[in-house]
C-alpha positions as a printed Julia matrix, in Angstrom:
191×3 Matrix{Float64}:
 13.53    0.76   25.11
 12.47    4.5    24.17
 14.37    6.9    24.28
 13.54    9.8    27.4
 14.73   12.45   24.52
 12.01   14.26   22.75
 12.22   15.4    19.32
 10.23   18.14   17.62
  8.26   16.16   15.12
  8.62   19.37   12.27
  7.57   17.93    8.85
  5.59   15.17    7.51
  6.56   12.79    4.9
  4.84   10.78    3.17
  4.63    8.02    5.87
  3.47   10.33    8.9
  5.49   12.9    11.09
  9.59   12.86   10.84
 11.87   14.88   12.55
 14.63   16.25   10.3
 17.31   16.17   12.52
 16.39   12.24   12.68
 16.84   11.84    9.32
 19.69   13.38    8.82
 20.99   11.13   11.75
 19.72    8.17    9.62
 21.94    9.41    6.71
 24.77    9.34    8.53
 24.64    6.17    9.95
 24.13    4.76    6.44
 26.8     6.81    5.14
 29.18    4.97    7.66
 28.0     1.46    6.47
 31.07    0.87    4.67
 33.05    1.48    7.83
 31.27   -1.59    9.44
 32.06   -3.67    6.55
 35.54   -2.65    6.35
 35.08   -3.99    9.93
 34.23   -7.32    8.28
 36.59   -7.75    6.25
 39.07   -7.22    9.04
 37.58  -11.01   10.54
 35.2    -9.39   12.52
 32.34   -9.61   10.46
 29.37  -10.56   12.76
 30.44   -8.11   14.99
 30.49   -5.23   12.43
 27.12   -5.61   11.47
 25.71   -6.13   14.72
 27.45   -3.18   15.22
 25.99   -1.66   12.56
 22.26   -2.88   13.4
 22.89   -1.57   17.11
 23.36    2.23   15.81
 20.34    1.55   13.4
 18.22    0.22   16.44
 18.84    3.25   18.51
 17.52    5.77   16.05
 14.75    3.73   15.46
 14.11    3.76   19.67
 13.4     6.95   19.12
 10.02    6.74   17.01
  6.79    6.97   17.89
  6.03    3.17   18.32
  3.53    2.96   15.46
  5.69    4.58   12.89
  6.29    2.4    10.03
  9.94    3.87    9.33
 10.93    2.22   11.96
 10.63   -1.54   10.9
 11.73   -0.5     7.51
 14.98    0.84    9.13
 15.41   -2.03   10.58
 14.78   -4.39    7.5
 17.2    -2.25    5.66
 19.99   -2.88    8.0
 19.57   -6.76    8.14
 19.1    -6.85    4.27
 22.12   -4.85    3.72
 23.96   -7.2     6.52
 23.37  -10.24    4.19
 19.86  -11.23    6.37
 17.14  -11.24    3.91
 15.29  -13.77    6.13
 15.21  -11.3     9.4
 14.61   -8.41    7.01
 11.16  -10.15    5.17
  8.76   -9.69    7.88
 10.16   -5.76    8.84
  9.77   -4.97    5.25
  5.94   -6.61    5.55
  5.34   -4.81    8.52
  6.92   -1.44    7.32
  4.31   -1.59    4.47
  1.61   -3.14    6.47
  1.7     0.32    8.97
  1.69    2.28    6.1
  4.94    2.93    4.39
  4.1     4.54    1.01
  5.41    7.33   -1.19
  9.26    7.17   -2.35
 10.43    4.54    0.87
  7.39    2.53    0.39
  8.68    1.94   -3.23
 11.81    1.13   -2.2
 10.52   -1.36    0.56
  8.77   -3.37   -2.2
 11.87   -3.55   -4.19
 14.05   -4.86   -1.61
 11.08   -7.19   -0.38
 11.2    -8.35   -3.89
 14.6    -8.96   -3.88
 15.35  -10.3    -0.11
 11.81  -12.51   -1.17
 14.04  -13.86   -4.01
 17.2   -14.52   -1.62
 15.07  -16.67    0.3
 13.4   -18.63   -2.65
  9.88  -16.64   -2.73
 10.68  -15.17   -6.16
  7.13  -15.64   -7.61
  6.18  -13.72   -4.36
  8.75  -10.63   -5.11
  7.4   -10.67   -9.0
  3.77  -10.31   -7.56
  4.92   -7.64   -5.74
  6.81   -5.64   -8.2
  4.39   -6.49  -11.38
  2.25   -3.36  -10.12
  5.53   -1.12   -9.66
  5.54   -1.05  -13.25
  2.33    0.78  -13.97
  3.38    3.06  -10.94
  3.81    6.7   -11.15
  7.63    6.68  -12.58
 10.67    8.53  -10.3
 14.38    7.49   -9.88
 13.01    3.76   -8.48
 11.98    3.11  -12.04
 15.09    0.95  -13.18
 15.52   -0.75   -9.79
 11.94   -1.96  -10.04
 12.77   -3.25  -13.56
 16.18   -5.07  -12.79
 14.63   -6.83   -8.9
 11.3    -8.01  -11.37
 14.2    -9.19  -13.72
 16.37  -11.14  -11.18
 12.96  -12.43   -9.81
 11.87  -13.88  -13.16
 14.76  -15.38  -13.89
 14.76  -17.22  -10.58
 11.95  -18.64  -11.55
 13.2   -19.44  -14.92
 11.3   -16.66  -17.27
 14.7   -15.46  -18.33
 13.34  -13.7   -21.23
 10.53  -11.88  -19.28
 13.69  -10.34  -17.58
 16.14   -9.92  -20.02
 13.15   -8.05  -22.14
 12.46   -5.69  -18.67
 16.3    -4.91  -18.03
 16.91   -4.08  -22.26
 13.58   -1.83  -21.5
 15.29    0.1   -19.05
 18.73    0.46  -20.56
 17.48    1.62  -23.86
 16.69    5.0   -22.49
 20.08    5.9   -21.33
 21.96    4.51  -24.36
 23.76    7.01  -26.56
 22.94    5.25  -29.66
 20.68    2.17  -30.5
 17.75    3.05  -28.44
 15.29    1.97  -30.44
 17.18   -0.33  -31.66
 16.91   -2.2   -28.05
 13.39   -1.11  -27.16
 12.29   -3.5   -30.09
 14.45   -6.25  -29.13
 12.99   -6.14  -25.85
  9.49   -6.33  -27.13
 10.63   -8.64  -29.36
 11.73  -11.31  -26.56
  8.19  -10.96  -24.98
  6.22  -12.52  -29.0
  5.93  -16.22  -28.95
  8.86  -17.76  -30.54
  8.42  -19.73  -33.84
């Protein structure tokens, strides 16, 4: 059910209009996700993230029906409730109505990974392979360690160990190159 409420749609991101005072809303809801858990661990857990997915679903009442935030929202709550199943197809959807830019990244990553949780790795590592060739930002490690935890699901454990030595070299004090060669060394035929 919308809500009757009508918000001044003020800047675009990348995925269409946004309102900021909705996103800031959004914030704080996730910055309160610990509260619900804390909730859980208390014996209540179903209740605390339904709880949890209730607030999300409200805010998400509130956009236009077509916006793709919404279902991405909405995948991020049941992924981050421990429901990678329910969160699959609002991730899909999220991306299929256009979710791109910085939140489109992350939507493939935790596809990838909730795709993993529910034994579609090879699916996740299709999705990801691209993210590597991507324009790099902040995502660029969380692409690399999902890919890793995806190929190692599917046994290609030193596909992934190679990507997640990649992306720790860089932020090593010492031994950097040191454990850039290793990691192209685990991709060369063994012997």
């Amino acid at each position: 059910m919308r809500s009757n409420r009508r918000l001044s749609w003020a800047r675009v991101c990348e995925c269409g209009p946004v309102n900021q005072d909705w996103e800031d809303r959004v914030s704080a809801a996730w910055a309160t996700f610990d509260t619900y858990a804390e909730t859980a661990s208390t014996g209540s857990s179903a209740a605390g993230a339904a709880d949890f997915r209730a607030v999300i679903d409200a805010l998400v009442a509130e956009l236009p029906d077509d916006s793709p935030l919404g279902p991405f929202e909405q995948a991020c709550a049941w992924d981050s409730t421990g429901h990678s199943d329910q969160a699959v197809p609002l991730y899909r959807e999220a991306l299929a109505r256009g979710l791109n830019g910085y939140k489109g990244r992350r939507a493939k990553i935790q596809l990838s990974s909730s795709l993993r949780n529910i034994g579609q790795a090879e699916e996740g590592v299709k999705l990801l392979t691209p993210e590597l060739d991507a324009p790099s930002d902040e995502l660029d490690d969380a692409v690399r360690a999902t890919l890793a935890l995806c190929l190692s699901s599917l046994g290609r454990d030193r596909e992934g160990l190679s990507l997640v030595l990649g992306a720790l070299a860089p932020h090593l004090p010492r031994y950097q190159r040191s454990m850039a060669n290793y990691a192209r060394a685990l991709l060369e035929p063994e012997d």
